[in-house]
C-alpha positions in Angstrom: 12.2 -1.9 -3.2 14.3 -4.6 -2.8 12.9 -8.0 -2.7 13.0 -10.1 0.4 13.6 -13.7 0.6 11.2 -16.2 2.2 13.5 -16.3 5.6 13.7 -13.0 6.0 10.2 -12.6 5.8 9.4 -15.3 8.0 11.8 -13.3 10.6 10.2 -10.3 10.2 6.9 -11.8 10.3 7.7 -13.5 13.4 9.7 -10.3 15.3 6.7 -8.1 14.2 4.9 -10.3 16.7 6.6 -10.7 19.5 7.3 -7.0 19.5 3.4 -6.6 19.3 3.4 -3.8 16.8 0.2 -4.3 15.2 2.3 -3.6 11.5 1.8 -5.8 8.6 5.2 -6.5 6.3 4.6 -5.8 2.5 6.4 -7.6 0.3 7.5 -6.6 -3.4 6.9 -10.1 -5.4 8.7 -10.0 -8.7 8.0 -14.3 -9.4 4.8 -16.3 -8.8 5.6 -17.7 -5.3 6.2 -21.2 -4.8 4.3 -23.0 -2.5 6.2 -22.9 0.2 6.1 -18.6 0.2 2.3 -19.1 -0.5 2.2 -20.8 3.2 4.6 -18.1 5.1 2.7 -15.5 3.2 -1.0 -16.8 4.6 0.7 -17.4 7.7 1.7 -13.7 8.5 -1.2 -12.1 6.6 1.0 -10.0 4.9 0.7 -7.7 1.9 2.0 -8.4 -2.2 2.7 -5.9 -4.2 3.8 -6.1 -7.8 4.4 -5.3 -11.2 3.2 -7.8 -13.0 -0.8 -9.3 -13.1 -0.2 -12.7 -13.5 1.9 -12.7 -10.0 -1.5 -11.0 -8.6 -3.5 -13.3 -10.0 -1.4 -16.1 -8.6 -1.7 -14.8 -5.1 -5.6 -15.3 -4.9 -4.5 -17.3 -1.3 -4.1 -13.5 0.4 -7.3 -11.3 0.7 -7.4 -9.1 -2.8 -7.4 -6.1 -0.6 -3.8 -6.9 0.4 -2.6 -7.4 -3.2 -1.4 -4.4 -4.9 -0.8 -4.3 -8.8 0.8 -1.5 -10.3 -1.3 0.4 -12.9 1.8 1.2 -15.0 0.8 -3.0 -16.1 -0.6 -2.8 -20.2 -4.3 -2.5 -19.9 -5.0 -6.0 -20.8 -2.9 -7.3 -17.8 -5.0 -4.4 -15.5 -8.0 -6.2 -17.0 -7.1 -9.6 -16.1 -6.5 -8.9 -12.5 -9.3 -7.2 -12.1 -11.0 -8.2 -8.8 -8.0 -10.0 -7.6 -5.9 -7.0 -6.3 -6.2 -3.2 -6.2 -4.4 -0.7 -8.6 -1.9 1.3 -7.3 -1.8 4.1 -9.6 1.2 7.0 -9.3 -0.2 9.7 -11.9 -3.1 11.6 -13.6 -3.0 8.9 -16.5 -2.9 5.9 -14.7 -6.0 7.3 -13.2 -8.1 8.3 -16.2 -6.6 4.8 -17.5 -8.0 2.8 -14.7 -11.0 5.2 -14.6 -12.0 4.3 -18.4 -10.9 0.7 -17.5 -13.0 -0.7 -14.8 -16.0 0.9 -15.7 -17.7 -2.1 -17.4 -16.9 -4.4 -14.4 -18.4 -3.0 -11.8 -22.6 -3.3 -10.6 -24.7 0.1 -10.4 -23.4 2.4 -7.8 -20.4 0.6 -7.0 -16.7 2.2 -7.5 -13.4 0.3 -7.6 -11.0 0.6 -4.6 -7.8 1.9 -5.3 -4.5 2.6 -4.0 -2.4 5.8 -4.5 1.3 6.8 -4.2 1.8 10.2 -2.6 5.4 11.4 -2.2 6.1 12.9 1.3 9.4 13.9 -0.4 7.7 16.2 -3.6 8.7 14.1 -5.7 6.1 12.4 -8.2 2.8 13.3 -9.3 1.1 13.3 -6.1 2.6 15.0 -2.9 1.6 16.6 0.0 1.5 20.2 -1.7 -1.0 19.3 -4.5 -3.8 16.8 -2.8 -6.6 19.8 -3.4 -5.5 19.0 -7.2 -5.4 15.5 -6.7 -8.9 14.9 -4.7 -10.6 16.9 -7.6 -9.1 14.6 -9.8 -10.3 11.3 -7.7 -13.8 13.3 -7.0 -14.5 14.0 -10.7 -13.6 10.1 -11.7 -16.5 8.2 -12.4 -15.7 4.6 -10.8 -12.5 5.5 -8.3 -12.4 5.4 -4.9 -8.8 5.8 -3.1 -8.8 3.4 0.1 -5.3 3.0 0.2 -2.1 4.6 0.5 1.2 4.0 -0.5 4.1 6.8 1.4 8.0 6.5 -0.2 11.1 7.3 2.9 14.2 9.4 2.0 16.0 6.5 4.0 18.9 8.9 4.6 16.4 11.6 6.6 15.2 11.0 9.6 13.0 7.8 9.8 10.9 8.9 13.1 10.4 12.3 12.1 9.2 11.4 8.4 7.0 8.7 10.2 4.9 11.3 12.4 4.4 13.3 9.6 3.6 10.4 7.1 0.5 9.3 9.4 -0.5 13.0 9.8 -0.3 13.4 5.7 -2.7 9.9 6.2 -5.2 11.6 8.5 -4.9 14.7 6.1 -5.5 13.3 3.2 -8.3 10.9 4.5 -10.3 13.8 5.5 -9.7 15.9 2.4 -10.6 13.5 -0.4 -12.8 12.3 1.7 -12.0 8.7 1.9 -12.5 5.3 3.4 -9.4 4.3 4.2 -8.6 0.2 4.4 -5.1 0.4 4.2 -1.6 2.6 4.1 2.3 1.8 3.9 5.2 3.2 4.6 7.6 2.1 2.0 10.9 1.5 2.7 11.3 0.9 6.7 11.2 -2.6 7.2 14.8 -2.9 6.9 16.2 -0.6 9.1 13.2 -1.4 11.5 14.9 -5.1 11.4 18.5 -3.8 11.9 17.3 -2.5 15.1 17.1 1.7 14.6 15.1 1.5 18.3 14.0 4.9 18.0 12.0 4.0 14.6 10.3 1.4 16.9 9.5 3.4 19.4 7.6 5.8 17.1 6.0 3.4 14.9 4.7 1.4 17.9 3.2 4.7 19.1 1.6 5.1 15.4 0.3 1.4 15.0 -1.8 2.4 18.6 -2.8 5.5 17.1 -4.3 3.9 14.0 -6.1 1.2 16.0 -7.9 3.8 18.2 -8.1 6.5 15.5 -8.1 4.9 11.5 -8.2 1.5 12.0 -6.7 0.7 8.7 -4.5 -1.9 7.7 -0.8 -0.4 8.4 1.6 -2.0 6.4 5.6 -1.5 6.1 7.7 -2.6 3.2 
Protein backbone atom coordinates (compact mmCIF):
# COMPACT_ATOMS: atom_id res chain seq x y z
CA UNK A 1 0.00 0.00 0.00
CA UNK A 2 0.93 3.24 -0.54
CA UNK A 3 1.54 5.52 2.34
CA UNK A 4 -0.67 8.42 3.04
CA UNK A 5 0.45 11.76 4.28
CA UNK A 6 -0.82 13.38 7.42
CA UNK A 7 -3.38 15.70 5.24
CA UNK A 8 -4.76 13.22 3.51
CA UNK A 9 -5.53 11.34 6.37
CA UNK A 10 -6.90 14.10 8.21
CA UNK A 11 -9.30 14.43 5.07
CA UNK A 12 -10.24 11.16 5.03
CA UNK A 13 -10.61 11.00 8.66
CA UNK A 14 -12.85 13.94 8.58
CA UNK A 15 -15.07 12.89 5.16
CA UNK A 16 -15.46 9.39 6.78
CA UNK A 17 -17.45 11.35 9.29
CA UNK A 18 -19.52 13.47 7.76
CA UNK A 19 -20.53 10.74 5.40
CA UNK A 20 -21.40 8.68 8.63
CA UNK A 21 -19.96 5.47 7.42
CA UNK A 22 -19.02 3.85 10.57
CA UNK A 23 -15.32 2.78 8.61
CA UNK A 24 -12.15 3.28 10.27
CA UNK A 25 -9.00 4.41 7.75
CA UNK A 26 -5.84 2.11 8.16
CA UNK A 27 -2.83 3.60 7.60
CA UNK A 28 0.51 1.76 6.44
CA UNK A 29 3.32 3.65 8.78
CA UNK A 30 6.72 3.06 7.32
CA UNK A 31 8.51 6.02 9.99
CA UNK A 32 7.85 6.55 13.72
CA UNK A 33 5.18 9.33 13.55
CA UNK A 34 6.02 12.67 14.63
CA UNK A 35 3.96 14.20 17.02
CA UNK A 36 1.88 16.00 15.19
CA UNK A 37 0.56 12.46 13.19
CA UNK A 38 0.48 10.95 16.79
CA UNK A 39 -2.39 13.68 17.51
CA UNK A 40 -4.45 13.18 13.99
CA UNK A 41 -3.98 9.59 14.46
CA UNK A 42 -5.73 9.60 18.33
CA UNK A 43 -7.94 11.97 16.89
CA UNK A 44 -9.67 9.62 14.18
CA UNK A 45 -9.08 6.37 16.04
CA UNK A 46 -7.57 4.92 13.19
CA UNK A 47 -5.58 1.76 12.58
CA UNK A 48 -1.35 1.37 11.94
CA UNK A 49 -0.05 -1.12 10.34
CA UNK A 50 3.59 -1.92 9.62
CA UNK A 51 6.61 -3.58 8.96
CA UNK A 52 8.71 -2.73 11.35
CA UNK A 53 8.41 -3.21 15.58
CA UNK A 54 9.96 -0.34 16.68
CA UNK A 55 7.16 1.90 14.61
CA UNK A 56 4.54 -0.44 16.65
CA UNK A 57 6.10 0.11 19.65
CA UNK A 58 6.15 3.74 19.09
CA UNK A 59 2.48 3.98 18.47
CA UNK A 60 1.52 2.79 22.18
CA UNK A 61 -0.95 6.18 21.94
CA UNK A 62 -3.51 3.93 19.63
CA UNK A 63 -5.26 0.85 21.33
CA UNK A 64 -2.75 -2.29 20.55
CA UNK A 65 -5.69 -3.92 19.05
CA UNK A 66 -5.55 -1.35 16.24
CA UNK A 67 -1.78 -1.80 15.60
CA UNK A 68 -0.86 -4.37 13.22
CA UNK A 69 2.86 -5.68 12.84
CA UNK A 70 3.76 -7.93 10.23
CA UNK A 71 5.14 -11.35 11.29
CA UNK A 72 7.58 -11.42 8.30
CA UNK A 73 9.57 -8.86 11.26
CA UNK A 74 12.99 -11.16 12.69
CA UNK A 75 11.73 -12.89 15.75
CA UNK A 76 13.46 -10.63 18.06
CA UNK A 77 11.60 -7.54 16.68
CA UNK A 78 8.10 -9.92 16.97
CA UNK A 79 9.39 -10.34 20.52
CA UNK A 80 9.76 -6.81 21.36
CA UNK A 81 6.36 -5.78 20.22
CA UNK A 82 4.81 -8.22 21.88
CA UNK A 83 1.71 -6.89 23.63
CA UNK A 84 1.86 -3.66 21.80
CA UNK A 85 0.21 -4.73 18.47
CA UNK A 86 -1.13 -7.90 16.93
CA UNK A 87 0.73 -10.11 14.28
CA UNK A 88 -0.46 -10.22 10.98
CA UNK A 89 0.81 -13.35 9.78
CA UNK A 90 0.26 -14.35 5.71
CA UNK A 91 1.58 -18.05 5.78
CA UNK A 92 1.86 -21.54 7.45
CA UNK A 93 5.45 -20.40 8.89
CA UNK A 94 4.68 -17.24 10.17
CA UNK A 95 2.18 -19.13 12.05
CA UNK A 96 4.14 -21.90 13.60
CA UNK A 97 6.78 -18.99 14.10
CA UNK A 98 4.46 -16.84 16.05
CA UNK A 99 2.98 -20.01 17.53
CA UNK A 100 6.54 -21.19 19.12
CA UNK A 101 7.03 -17.40 19.83
CA UNK A 102 4.47 -16.16 22.17
CA UNK A 103 4.06 -19.09 24.05
CA UNK A 104 6.21 -17.95 27.07
CA UNK A 105 4.32 -14.63 27.27
CA UNK A 106 1.15 -15.46 27.77
CA UNK A 107 -0.80 -16.53 31.59
CA UNK A 108 -2.51 -20.08 31.70
CA UNK A 109 -5.38 -20.48 29.34
CA UNK A 110 -4.83 -17.46 27.54
CA UNK A 111 -4.02 -17.33 23.54
CA UNK A 112 -2.53 -14.41 21.60
CA UNK A 113 -4.89 -12.45 19.20
CA UNK A 114 -3.85 -12.43 15.76
CA UNK A 115 -4.52 -11.17 12.49
CA UNK A 116 -4.52 -13.03 9.14
CA UNK A 117 -4.33 -12.19 5.41
CA UNK A 118 -6.72 -14.12 3.22
CA UNK A 119 -6.54 -13.40 -0.51
CA UNK A 120 -10.16 -13.01 -2.06
CA UNK A 121 -8.08 -13.10 -5.32
CA UNK A 122 -6.19 -16.92 -4.75
CA UNK A 123 -3.39 -15.59 -4.52
CA UNK A 124 -1.15 -16.25 -1.28
CA UNK A 125 -1.24 -18.80 1.24
CA UNK A 126 -4.62 -18.31 2.56
CA UNK A 127 -7.70 -17.88 0.21
CA UNK A 128 -11.15 -18.52 0.17
CA UNK A 129 -10.63 -22.17 -1.34
CA UNK A 130 -8.33 -23.53 1.37
CA UNK A 131 -9.89 -22.04 4.95
CA UNK A 132 -10.87 -25.83 5.97
CA UNK A 133 -6.90 -26.22 5.66
CA UNK A 134 -6.20 -23.07 7.24
CA UNK A 135 -8.66 -23.31 10.43
CA UNK A 136 -7.02 -26.82 11.10
CA UNK A 137 -3.92 -25.11 11.08
CA UNK A 138 -5.13 -22.09 13.55
CA UNK A 139 -7.18 -24.97 15.62
CA UNK A 140 -4.22 -27.32 16.15
CA UNK A 141 -1.82 -24.14 17.29
CA UNK A 142 -1.24 -24.01 20.81
CA UNK A 143 -1.49 -20.11 21.74
CA UNK A 144 -3.33 -18.56 18.31
CA UNK A 145 -6.44 -17.13 18.05
CA UNK A 146 -7.35 -15.20 14.64
CA UNK A 147 -9.50 -12.02 15.61
CA UNK A 148 -8.65 -10.16 12.72
CA UNK A 149 -8.76 -10.06 9.15
CA UNK A 150 -6.86 -8.53 6.65
CA UNK A 151 -8.84 -8.79 2.62
CA UNK A 152 -6.36 -7.48 -0.53
CA UNK A 153 -8.74 -5.74 -3.81
CA UNK A 154 -7.82 -6.39 -7.51
CA UNK A 155 -8.32 -2.57 -7.77
CA UNK A 156 -8.92 -3.04 -11.57
CA UNK A 157 -12.22 -5.54 -10.77
CA UNK A 158 -15.05 -4.41 -9.57
CA UNK A 159 -14.84 -2.65 -6.15
CA UNK A 160 -18.64 -3.20 -5.00
CA UNK A 161 -18.95 -6.60 -6.16
CA UNK A 162 -15.53 -7.79 -4.52
CA UNK A 163 -16.89 -5.82 -1.39
CA UNK A 164 -20.11 -8.00 -0.89
CA UNK A 165 -18.29 -10.89 -1.28
CA UNK A 166 -15.26 -9.88 0.99
CA UNK A 167 -17.77 -9.42 4.03
CA UNK A 168 -19.51 -12.68 3.20
CA UNK A 169 -15.81 -14.49 3.04
CA UNK A 170 -15.73 -12.49 6.73
CA UNK A 171 -18.96 -14.05 8.01
CA UNK A 172 -17.62 -17.36 6.40
CA UNK A 173 -14.66 -17.64 7.81
CA UNK A 174 -15.76 -16.33 11.32
CA UNK A 175 -18.12 -19.14 11.62
CA UNK A 176 -15.74 -21.82 10.22
CA UNK A 177 -12.65 -21.31 12.38
CA UNK A 178 -14.65 -20.44 14.73
CA UNK A 179 -13.58 -17.11 15.74
CA UNK A 180 -14.07 -13.89 17.76
CA UNK A 181 -13.75 -11.46 15.47
CA UNK A 182 -12.54 -7.75 16.75
CA UNK A 183 -11.56 -6.51 13.58
CA UNK A 184 -11.33 -6.81 9.42
CA UNK A 185 -9.96 -4.56 6.51
CA UNK A 186 -10.43 -4.22 3.23
CA UNK A 187 -7.13 -3.26 1.75
CA UNK A 188 -6.85 -1.09 -0.87
CA UNK A 189 -10.17 1.07 -1.18
CA UNK A 190 -9.60 4.09 0.65
CA UNK A 191 -8.40 5.83 -2.40
CA UNK A 192 -10.85 5.34 -4.81
CA UNK A 193 -13.54 5.63 -1.97
CA UNK A 194 -11.84 9.33 -1.71
CA UNK A 195 -11.94 9.99 -5.44
CA UNK A 196 -15.55 9.62 -5.28
CA UNK A 197 -16.39 5.88 -7.04
CA UNK A 198 -20.25 6.68 -5.47
CA UNK A 199 -21.29 3.28 -6.05
CA UNK A 200 -18.27 1.82 -3.67
CA UNK A 201 -20.02 4.16 -1.12
CA UNK A 202 -23.15 3.13 -1.52
CA UNK A 203 -22.15 -0.60 -0.85
CA UNK A 204 -19.77 -0.07 1.79
CA UNK A 205 -22.22 2.11 3.77
CA UNK A 206 -24.67 -0.80 3.33
CA UNK A 207 -21.75 -3.21 4.76
CA UNK A 208 -20.56 -0.91 7.74
CA UNK A 209 -24.67 -1.25 8.84
CA UNK A 210 -24.47 -4.75 8.37
CA UNK A 211 -21.45 -5.25 10.58
CA UNK A 212 -22.92 -3.06 13.39
CA UNK A 213 -26.17 -5.07 13.55
CA UNK A 214 -24.55 -8.46 12.60
CA UNK A 215 -20.38 -8.60 13.57
CA UNK A 216 -19.79 -5.68 15.33
CA UNK A 217 -16.19 -5.69 14.60
CA UNK A 218 -13.95 -2.99 13.92
CA UNK A 219 -14.20 -2.32 9.95
CA UNK A 220 -11.26 -0.78 8.73
CA UNK A 221 -10.22 0.34 5.04
CA UNK A 222 -6.73 1.04 3.93
Amino acid sequence: GEVMNIQELIRTASWLTTEEIMLRPLVQLDSVPTLEEQRVHAESEIGIFTDAAAIAIACGYVDPRSVFLSATASEDDLRAAHGRCRYLAETQEELRTLDALVGPYLPEGYLEDIAIRVDPTGHGAFTPENIPMFARLIRRTNNLAVRALFLPFDLDGDLSRQAKDAFSLVKKIRSDLPCMLHAFCFEGLMKPLMQGDTELLHTLKMLASLNDTSLYASFFIS
